[in-house]
SELUMVEX-154196 format. One record per residue (C-alpha): x, y, z negated; residue number from 1; residue in one letter. Coordinates in pm, 1 decimal. Example, Ala and Ser with C-alpha at 12.3 -4.5 7.8 and 13.67 -1.06 7.14 Angstrom:
# residues 2
+----------+----------+----------+-----+---------+
:       xx :       yy :       zz : num : residuo :
+----------+----------+----------+-----+---------+
:   1230.0 :   -450.0 :   -780.0 :   1 :       A :
:   1367.0 :   -106.0 :   -714.0 :   2 :       S :
+----------+----------+----------+-----+---------+
//
This chain:
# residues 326
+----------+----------+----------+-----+---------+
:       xx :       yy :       zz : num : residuo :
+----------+----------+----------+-----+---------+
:    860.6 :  -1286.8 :   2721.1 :   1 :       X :
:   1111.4 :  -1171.8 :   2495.8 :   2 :       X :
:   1255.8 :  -1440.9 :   2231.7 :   3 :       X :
:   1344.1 :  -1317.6 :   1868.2 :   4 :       X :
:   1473.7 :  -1582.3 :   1579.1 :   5 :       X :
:   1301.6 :  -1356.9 :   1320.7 :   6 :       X :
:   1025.1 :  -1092.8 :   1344.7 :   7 :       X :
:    926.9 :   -904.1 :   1049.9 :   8 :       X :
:    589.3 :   -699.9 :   1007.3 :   9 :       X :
:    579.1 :   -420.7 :    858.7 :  10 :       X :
:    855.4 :   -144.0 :    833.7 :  11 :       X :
:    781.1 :    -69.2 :    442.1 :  12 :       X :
:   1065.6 :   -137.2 :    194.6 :  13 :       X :
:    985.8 :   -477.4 :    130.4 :  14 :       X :
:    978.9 :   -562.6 :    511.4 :  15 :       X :
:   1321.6 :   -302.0 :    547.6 :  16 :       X :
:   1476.7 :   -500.3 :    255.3 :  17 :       X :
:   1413.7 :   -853.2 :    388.8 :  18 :       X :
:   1557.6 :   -730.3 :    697.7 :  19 :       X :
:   1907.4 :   -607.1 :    541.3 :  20 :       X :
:   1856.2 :   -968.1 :    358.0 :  21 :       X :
:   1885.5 :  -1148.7 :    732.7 :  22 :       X :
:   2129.4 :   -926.9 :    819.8 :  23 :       X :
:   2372.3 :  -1047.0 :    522.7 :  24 :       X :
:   2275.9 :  -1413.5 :    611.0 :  25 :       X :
:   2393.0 :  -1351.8 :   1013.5 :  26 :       X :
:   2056.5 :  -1326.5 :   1164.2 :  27 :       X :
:   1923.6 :   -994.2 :   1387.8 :  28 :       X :
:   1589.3 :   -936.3 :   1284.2 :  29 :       X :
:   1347.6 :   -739.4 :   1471.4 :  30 :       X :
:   1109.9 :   -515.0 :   1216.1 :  31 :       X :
:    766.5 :   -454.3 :   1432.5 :  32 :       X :
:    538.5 :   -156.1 :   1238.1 :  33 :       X :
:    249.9 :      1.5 :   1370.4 :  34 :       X :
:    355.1 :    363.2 :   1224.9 :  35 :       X :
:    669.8 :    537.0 :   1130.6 :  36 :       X :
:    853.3 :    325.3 :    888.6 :  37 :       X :
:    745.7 :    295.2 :    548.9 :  38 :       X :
:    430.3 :    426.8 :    689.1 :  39 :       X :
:    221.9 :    373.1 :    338.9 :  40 :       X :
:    468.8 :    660.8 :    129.1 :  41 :       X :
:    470.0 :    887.2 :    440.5 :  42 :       X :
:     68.5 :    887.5 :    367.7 :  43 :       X :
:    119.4 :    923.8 :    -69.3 :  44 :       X :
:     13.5 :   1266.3 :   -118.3 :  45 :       X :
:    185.9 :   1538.2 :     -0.9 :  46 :       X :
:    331.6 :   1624.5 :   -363.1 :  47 :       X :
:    342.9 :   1279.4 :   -560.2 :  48 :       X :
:    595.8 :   1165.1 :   -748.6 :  49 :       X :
:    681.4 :    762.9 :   -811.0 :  50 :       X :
:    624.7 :    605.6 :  -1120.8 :  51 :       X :
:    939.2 :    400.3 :  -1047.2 :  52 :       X :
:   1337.9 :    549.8 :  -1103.1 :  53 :       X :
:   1481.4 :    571.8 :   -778.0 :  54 :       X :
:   1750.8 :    311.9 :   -888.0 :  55 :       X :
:   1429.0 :     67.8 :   -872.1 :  56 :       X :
:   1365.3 :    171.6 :   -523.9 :  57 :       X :
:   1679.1 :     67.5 :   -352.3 :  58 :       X :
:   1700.2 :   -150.3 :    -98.4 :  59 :       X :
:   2051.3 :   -291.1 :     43.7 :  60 :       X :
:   2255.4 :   -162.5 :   -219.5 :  61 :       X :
:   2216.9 :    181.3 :    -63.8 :  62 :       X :
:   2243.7 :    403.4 :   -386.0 :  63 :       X :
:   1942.5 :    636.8 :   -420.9 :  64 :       X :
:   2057.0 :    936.2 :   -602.0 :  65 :       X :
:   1802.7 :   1259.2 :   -716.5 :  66 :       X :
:   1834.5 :   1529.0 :   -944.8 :  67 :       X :
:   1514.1 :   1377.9 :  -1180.0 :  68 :       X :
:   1494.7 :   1033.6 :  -1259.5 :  69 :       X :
:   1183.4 :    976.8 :  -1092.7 :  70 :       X :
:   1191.9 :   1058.0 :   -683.2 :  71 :       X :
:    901.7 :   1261.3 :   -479.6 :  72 :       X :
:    795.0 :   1146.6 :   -173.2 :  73 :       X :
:    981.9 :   1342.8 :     69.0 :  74 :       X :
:   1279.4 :   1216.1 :    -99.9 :  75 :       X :
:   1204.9 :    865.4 :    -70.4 :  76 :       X :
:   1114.5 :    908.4 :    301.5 :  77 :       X :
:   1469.1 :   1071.2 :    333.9 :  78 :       X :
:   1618.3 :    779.9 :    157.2 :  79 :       X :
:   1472.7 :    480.8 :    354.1 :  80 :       X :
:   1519.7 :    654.7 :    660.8 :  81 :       X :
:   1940.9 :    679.7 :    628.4 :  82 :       X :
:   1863.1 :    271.3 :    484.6 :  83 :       X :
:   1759.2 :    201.7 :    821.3 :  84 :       X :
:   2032.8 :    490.6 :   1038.3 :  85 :       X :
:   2307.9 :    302.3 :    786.7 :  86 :       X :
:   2224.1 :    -53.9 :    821.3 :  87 :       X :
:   2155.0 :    -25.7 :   1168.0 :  88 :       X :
:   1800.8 :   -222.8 :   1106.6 :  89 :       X :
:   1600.8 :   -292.9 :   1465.9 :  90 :       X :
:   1264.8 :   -111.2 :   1420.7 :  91 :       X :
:   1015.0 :    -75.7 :   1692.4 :  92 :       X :
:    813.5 :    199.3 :   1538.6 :  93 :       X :
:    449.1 :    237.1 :   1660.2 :  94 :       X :
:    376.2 :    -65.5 :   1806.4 :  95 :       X :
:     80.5 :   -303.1 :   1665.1 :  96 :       X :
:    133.1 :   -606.4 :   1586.4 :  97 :       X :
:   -210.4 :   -763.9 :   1688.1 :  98 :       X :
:   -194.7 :  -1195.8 :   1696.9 :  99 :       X :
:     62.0 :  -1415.7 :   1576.2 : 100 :       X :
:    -55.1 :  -1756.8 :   1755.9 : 101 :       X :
:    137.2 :  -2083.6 :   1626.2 : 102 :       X :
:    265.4 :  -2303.4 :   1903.5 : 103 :       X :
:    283.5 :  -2682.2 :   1933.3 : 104 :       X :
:    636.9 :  -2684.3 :   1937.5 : 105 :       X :
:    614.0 :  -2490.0 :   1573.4 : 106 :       X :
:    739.6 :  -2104.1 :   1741.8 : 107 :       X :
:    535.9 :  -1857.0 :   1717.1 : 108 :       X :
:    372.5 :  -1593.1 :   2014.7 : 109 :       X :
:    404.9 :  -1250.2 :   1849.0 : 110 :       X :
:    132.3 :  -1032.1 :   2087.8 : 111 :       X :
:    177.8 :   -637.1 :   1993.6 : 112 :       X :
:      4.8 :   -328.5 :   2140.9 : 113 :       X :
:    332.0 :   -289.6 :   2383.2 : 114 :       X :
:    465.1 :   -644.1 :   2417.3 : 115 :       X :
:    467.5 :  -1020.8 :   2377.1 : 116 :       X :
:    721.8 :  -1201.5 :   2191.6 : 117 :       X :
:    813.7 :  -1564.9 :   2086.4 : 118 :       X :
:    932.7 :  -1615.5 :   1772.2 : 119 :       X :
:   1058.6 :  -1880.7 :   1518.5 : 120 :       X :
:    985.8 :  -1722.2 :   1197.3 : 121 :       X :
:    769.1 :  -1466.3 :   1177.4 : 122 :       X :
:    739.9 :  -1262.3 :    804.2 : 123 :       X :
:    469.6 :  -1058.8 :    716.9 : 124 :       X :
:    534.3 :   -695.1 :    543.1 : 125 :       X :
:    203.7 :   -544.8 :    647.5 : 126 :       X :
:    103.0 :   -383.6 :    225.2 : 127 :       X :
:   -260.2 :   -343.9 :    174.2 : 128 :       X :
:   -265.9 :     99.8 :    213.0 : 129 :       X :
:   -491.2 :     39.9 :    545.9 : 130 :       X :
:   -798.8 :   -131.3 :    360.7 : 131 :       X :
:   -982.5 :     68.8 :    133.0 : 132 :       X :
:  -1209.4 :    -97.0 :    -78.1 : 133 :       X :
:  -1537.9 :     24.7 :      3.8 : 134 :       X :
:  -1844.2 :     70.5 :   -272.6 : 135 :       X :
:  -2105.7 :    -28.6 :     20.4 : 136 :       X :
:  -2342.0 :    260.9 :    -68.3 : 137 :       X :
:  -2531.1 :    481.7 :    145.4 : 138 :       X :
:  -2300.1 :    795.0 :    268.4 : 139 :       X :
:  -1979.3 :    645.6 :    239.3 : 140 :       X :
:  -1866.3 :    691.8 :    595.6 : 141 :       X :
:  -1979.2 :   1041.2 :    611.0 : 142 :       X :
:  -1700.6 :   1313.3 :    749.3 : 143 :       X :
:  -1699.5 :   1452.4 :    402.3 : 144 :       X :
:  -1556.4 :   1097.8 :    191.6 : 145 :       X :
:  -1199.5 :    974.7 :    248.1 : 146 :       X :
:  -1032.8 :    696.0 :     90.2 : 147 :       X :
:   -697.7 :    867.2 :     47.7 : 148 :       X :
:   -571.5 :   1180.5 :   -143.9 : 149 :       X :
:   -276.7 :   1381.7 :     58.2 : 150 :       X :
:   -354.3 :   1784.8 :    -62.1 : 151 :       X :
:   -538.8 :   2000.7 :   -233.0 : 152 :       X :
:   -515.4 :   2268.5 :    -81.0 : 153 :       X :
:   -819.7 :   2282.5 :    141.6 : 154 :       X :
:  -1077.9 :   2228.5 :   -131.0 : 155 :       X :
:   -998.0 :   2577.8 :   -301.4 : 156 :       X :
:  -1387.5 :   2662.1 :   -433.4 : 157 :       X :
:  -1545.9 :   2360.7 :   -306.2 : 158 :       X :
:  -1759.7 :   2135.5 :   -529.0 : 159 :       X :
:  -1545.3 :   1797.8 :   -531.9 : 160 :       X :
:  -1624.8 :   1450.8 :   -689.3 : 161 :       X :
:  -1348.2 :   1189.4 :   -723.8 : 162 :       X :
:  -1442.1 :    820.2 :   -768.0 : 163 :       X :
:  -1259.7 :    573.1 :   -986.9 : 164 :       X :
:  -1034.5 :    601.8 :  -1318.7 : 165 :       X :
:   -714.8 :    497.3 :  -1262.2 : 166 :       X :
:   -365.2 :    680.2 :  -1122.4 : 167 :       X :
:   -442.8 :    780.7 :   -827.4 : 168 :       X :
:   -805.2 :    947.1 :   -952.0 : 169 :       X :
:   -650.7 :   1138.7 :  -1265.1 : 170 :       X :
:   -381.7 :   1287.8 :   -990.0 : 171 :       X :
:   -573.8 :   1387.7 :   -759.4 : 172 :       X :
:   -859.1 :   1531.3 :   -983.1 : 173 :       X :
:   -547.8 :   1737.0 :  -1169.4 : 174 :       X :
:   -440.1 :   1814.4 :   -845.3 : 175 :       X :
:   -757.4 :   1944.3 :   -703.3 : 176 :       X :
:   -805.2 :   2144.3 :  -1003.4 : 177 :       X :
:   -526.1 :   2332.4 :   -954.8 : 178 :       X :
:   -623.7 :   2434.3 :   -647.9 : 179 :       X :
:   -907.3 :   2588.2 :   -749.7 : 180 :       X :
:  -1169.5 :   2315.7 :   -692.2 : 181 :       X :
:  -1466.8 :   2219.4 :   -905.6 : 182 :       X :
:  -1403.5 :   1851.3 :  -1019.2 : 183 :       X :
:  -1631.3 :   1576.2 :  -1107.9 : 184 :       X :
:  -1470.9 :   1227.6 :  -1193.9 : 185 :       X :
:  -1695.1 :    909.9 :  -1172.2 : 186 :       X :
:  -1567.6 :    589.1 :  -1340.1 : 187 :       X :
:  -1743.8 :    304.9 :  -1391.2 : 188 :       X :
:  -1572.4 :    228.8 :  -1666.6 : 189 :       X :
:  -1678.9 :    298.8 :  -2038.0 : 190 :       X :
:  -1283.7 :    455.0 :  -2158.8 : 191 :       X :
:   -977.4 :    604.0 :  -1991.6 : 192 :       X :
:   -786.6 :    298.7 :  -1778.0 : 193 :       X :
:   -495.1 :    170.2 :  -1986.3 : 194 :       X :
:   -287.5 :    165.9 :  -1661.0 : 195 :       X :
:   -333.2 :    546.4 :  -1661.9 : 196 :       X :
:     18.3 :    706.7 :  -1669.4 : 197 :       X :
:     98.6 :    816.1 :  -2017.0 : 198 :       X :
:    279.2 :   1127.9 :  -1906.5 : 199 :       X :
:     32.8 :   1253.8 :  -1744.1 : 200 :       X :
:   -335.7 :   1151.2 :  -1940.3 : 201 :       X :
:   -269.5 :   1380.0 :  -2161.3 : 202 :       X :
:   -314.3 :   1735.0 :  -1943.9 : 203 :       X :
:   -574.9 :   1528.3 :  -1784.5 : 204 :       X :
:   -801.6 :   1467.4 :  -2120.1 : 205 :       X :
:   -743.9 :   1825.4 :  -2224.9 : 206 :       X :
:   -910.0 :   1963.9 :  -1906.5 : 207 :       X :
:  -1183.9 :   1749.4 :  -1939.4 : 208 :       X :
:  -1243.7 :   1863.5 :  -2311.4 : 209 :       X :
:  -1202.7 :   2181.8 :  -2194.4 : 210 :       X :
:  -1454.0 :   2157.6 :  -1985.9 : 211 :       X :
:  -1246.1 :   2201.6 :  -1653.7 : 212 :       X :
:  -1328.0 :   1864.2 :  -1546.5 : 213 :       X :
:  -1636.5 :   1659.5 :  -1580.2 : 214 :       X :
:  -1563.6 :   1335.9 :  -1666.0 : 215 :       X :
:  -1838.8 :   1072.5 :  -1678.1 : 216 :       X :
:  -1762.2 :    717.0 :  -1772.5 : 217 :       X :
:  -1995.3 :    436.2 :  -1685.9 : 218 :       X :
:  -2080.0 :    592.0 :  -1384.4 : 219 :       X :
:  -2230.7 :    390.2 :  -1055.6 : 220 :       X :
:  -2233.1 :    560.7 :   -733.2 : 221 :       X :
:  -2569.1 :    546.9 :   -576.0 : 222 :       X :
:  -2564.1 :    744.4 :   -228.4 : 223 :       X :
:  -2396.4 :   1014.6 :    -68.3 : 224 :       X :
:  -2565.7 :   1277.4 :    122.7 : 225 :       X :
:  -2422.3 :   1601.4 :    317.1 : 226 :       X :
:  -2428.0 :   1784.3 :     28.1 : 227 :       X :
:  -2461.8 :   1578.6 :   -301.4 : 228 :       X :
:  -2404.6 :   1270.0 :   -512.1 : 229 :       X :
:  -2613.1 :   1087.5 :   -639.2 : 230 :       X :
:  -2502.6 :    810.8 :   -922.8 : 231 :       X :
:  -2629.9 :    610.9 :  -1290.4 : 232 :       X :
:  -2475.7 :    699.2 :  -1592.9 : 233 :       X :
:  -2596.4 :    416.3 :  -1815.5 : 234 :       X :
:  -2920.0 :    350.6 :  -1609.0 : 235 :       X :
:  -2971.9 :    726.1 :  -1584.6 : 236 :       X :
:  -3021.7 :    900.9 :  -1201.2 : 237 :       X :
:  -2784.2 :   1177.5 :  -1187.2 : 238 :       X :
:  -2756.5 :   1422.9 :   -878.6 : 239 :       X :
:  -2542.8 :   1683.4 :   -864.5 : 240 :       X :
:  -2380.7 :   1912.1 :   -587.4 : 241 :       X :
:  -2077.7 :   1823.0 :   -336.8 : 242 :       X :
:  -1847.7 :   1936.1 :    -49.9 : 243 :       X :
:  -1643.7 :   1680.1 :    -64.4 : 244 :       X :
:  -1591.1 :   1311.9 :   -155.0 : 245 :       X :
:  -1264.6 :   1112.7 :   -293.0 : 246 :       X :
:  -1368.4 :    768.7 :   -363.7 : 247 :       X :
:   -976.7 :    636.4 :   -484.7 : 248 :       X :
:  -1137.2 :    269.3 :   -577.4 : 249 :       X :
:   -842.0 :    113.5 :   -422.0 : 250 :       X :
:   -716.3 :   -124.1 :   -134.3 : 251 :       X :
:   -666.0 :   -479.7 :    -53.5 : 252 :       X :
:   -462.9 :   -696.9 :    199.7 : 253 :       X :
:   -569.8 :   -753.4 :    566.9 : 254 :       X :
:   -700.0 :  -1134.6 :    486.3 : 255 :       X :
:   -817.1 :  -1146.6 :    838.6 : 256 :       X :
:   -514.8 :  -1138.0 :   1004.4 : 257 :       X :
:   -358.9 :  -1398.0 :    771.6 : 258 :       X :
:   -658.5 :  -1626.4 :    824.6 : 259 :       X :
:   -605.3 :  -1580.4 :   1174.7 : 260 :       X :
:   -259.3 :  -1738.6 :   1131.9 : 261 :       X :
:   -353.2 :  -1978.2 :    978.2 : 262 :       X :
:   -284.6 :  -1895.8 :    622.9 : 263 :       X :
:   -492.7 :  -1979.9 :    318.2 : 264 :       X :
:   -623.0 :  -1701.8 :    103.6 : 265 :       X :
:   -772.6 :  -1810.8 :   -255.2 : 266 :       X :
:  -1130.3 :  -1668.7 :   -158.6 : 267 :       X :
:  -1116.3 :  -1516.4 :   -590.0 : 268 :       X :
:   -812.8 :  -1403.6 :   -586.7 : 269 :       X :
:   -725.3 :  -1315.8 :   -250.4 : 270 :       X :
:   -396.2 :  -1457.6 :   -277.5 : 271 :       X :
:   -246.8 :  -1589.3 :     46.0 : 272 :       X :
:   -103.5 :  -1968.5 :    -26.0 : 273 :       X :
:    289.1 :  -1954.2 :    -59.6 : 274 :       X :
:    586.0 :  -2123.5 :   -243.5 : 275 :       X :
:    712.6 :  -1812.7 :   -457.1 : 276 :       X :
:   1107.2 :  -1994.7 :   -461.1 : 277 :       X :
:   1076.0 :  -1916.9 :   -102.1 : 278 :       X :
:    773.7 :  -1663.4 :     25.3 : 279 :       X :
:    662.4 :  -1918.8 :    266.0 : 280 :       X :
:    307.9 :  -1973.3 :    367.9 : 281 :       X :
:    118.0 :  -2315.3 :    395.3 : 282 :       X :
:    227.4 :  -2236.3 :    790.4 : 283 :       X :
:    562.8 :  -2362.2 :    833.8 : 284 :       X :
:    761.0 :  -2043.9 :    931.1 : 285 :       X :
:    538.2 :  -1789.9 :    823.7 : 286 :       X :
:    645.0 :  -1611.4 :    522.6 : 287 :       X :
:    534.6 :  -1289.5 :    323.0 : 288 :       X :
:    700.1 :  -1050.3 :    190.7 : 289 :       X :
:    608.0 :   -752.1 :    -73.1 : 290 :       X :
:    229.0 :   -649.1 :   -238.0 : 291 :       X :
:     35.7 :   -848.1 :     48.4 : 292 :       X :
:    141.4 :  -1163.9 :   -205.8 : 293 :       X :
:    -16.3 :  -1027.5 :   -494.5 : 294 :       X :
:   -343.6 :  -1038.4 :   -309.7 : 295 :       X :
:   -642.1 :   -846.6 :   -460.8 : 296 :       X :
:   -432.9 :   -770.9 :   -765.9 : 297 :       X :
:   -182.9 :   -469.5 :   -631.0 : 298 :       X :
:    -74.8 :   -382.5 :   -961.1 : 299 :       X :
:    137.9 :   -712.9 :   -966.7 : 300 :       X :
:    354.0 :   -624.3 :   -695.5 : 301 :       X :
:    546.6 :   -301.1 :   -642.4 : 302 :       X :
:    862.0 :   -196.3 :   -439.2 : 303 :       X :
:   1065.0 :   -272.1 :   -751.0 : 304 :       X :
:   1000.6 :   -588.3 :   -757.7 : 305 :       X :
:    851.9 :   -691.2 :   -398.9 : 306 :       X :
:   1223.2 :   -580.2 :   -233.2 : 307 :       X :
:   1334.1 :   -908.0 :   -388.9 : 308 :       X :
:   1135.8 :  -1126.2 :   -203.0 : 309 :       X :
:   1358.9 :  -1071.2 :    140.6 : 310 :       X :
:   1664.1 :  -1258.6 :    -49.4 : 311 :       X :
:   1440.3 :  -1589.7 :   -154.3 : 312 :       X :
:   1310.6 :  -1563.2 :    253.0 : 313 :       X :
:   1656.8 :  -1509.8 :    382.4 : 314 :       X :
:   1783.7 :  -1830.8 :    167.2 : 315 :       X :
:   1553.5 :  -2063.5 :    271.4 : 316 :       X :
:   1533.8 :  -1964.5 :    691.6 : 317 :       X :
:   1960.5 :  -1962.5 :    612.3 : 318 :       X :
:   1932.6 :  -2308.5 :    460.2 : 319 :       X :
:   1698.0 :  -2371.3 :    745.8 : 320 :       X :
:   1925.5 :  -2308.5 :   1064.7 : 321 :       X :
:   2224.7 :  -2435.1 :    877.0 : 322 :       X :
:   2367.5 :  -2049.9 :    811.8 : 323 :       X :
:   2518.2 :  -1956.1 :    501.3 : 324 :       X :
:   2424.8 :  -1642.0 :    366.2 : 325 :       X :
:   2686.8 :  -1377.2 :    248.7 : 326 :       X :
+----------+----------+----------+-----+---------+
//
């Protein structure tokens, strides 16, 4: 079995950032992610751009430097790749992480798709981009409905219906428009989201007075079928024609695999149970790190502000082993 001090999952920037935070604080991490690293922008659509300046991005105090003050995806994927080549950051890429058992002696067994490990502290980067939030109706797992936006190309002249109101709806409906798609928007709620991004509501509203885009607000989806959707609008049945579904109602952590650590999630809030001076969980040596602390609410935690958490994490295990960090 191979012994690690430290084992971080999850290669995002939150889990790269609390590994440079080891690093400064004389410990050798090993980051464990089950994709490429930062596996959640690779999947952003193919196009999107952050809402965050790339100076909010940075990890390490590796400068991230574009032409427009707000990076695309391809550029951030460029950028956290040279973190990783510069800082020299141990990254076993494609390898699940699958049990993290707690043993009497307080280490932990870190069991993986390829391996088994035993660690001391084990820190958990994993996001929440894996676990849609599902509306439970009829028709949602047919071929046709995805949970995730990445192009539009494919649905030139197909009849398309995106569910929810928020970001990632209003980008790809303008998106998918574009394209040459026929767009309906469902959103159960009664007036644009106020989370919407102002630069881009705008172009968005106009279409839909325009009549490009069919916007209906209180809308419930009912069922899906091959080729419709079927939803309320104010108690009213509504049924109208579709190729293709994207229902963008969000994501949430993997709670399960906390649980399994033993880690208490707030069953409301589903917030895991942690000190936030030090990102530790009510498990003695299990920490988190990044949007999985926010819980249900992802709009709390971001990159910007989630990259922090490696320093309080890197304190404490420092304080911990008797190290001083940098």
């Amino acid at each position: 079995m191979k012994k690690e001090q430290v084992i971080i999952v999850g290669g995002g920037p939150c889990g790269l950032a609390a590994a440079i935070a080891l690093q400064n604080a004389n410990f050798s991490p090993l980051v464990i992610e089950k994709g490429n690293i930062v596996n959640s922008i690779y999947h952003y659509p193919t196009h999107q751009t952050f809402f965050s300046s790339s100076d909010r991005l940075e990890i390490g105090g590796v400068p991230f430097i574009t032409e427009n003050r707000k990076p695309k995806r391809n550029q951030a994927l460029a950028y956290y790749r040279e973190v990783v080549t510069r800082k020299n950051i141990r990254v076993h890429a494609f390898e699940k992480v699958e049990r993290v058992t707690r043993q009497a002696d307080g280490t932990f067994i870190v069991e993986t798709s390829k391996d088994t490990y035993e660690a001391t502290y084990v820190i958990i980067a994993t996001g929440y981009y894996d676990n849609p939030n599902y509306m439970h109706v009829p028709g949602e797992h047919l071929p046709k409905v995805t949970h995730y936006f990445k192009e539009a190309h494919p649905y030139y002249n197909t009849d398309c219906v995106v569910i929810g109101g928020k970001n990632s709806s209003v980008d790809a409906a303008l998106e998918l428009v574009k394209a040459g798609a026929r767009v309906t928007v469902l959103y159960r709620g009664s007036q644009y989201s106020s989370s919407i991004k102002p630069w881009i509501l705008p172009e968005f509203d106009s279409l839909v007075r325009q009549g490009v885009i069919t916007m209906e607000f209180n809308a419930h989806v009912k069922e899906i079928t091959e080729d419709a959707v079927v939803y309320t609008v104010n108690g009213e049945e509504k049924k109208i024609k579709n190729d293709f579904v994207f229902a963008m109602t969000g994501y949430h952590p993997d709670h399960d695999f906390l649980k399994k650590m033993g880690v208490h999630i707030d069953a409301e809030t589903g917030r895991p149970m942690y000190n936030p001076e030090t990102m530790e969980t009510n498990v003695e040596g299990i920490f988190i790190a990044g949007v999985i602390a926010a819980g249900n609410n992802a709009n709390e935690i971001f990159i910007e502000n989630g990259r922090f958490h490696g320093d309080l994490i890197a304190a404490c295990i420092a304080k911990r082993e008797g190290k001083v960090s940098e």
